[in-house]
C-alpha positions as CSV (number, residue, x, y, z in Angstrom):
1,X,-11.6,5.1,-4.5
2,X,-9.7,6.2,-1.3
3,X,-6.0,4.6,-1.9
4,X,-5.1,4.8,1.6
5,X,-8.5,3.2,3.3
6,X,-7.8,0.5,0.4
7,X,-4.2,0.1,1.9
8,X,-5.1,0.2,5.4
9,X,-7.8,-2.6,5.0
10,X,-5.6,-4.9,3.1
11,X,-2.8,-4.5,6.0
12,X,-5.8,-5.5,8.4
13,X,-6.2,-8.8,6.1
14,X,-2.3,-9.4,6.5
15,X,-1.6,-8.3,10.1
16,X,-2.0,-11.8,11.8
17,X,0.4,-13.3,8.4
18,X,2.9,-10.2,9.2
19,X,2.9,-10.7,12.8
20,X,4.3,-14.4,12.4
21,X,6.6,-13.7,10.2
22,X,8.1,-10.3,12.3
23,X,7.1,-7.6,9.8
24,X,6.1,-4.6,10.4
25,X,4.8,-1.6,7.9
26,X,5.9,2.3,7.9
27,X,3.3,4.1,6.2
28,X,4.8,7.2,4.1
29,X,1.4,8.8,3.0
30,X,1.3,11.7,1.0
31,X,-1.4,14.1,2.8
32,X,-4.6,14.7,1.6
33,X,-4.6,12.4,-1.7
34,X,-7.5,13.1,-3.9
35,X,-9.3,10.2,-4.5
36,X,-9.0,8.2,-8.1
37,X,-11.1,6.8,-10.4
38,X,-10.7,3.0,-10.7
39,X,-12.3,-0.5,-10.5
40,X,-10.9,-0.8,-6.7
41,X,-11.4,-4.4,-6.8
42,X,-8.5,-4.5,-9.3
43,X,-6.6,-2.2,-7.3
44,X,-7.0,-4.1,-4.1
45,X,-6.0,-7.0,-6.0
46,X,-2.5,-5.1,-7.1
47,X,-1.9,-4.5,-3.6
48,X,-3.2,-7.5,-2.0
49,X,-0.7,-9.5,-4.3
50,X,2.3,-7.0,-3.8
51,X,1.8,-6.8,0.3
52,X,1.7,-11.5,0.1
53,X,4.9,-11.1,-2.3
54,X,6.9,-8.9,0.7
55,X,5.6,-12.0,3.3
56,X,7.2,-14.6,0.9
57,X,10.0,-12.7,0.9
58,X,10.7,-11.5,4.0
59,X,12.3,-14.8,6.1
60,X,14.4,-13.1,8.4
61,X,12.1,-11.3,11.6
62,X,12.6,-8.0,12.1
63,X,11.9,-6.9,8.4
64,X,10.6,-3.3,7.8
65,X,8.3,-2.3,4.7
66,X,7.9,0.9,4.1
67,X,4.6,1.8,1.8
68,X,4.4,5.4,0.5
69,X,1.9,7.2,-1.4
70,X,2.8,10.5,-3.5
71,X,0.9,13.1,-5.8
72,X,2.9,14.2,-8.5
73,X,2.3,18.2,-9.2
74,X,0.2,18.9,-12.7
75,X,1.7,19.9,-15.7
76,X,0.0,22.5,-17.6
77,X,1.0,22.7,-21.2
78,X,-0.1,25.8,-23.1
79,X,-2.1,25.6,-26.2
């Protein structure tokens, strides 16, 4: 699954939600993020319920979120 089409969708779904409420995102994506192997529903889910936890949060307007992605660099053990 792409991570960051997965993210960008879900903002689409909270856009209107965000809007009210004055909050705006800063995406921080790492560049060219190999896809991963997951059950993206489950995924989605994750970040569906983590982007509705910021809006109950967030009551003052003018809140910022910033999501970033990363890739951390592969270890290679001998042996």
């Amino acid at each position: 699954m792409d991570v960051h089409a997965s993210i960008d969708a879900l903002l689409l779904l909270c856009k209107s939600d965000f809007k009210r409420k004055g909050i705006s995102a800063v995406l921080n994506y790492a560049e060219r993020l190999p896809q991963i192997l997951a059950i993206s529903d489950q995924i989605k889910q994750v970040i569906l319920n983590l982007l509705n936890n910021v809006a109950d949060v967030c009551q003052e307007h003018g809140r910022v979120i910033t999501i970033s992605t990363w890739q951390e660099e592969k270890l290679f053990l001998p042996g």
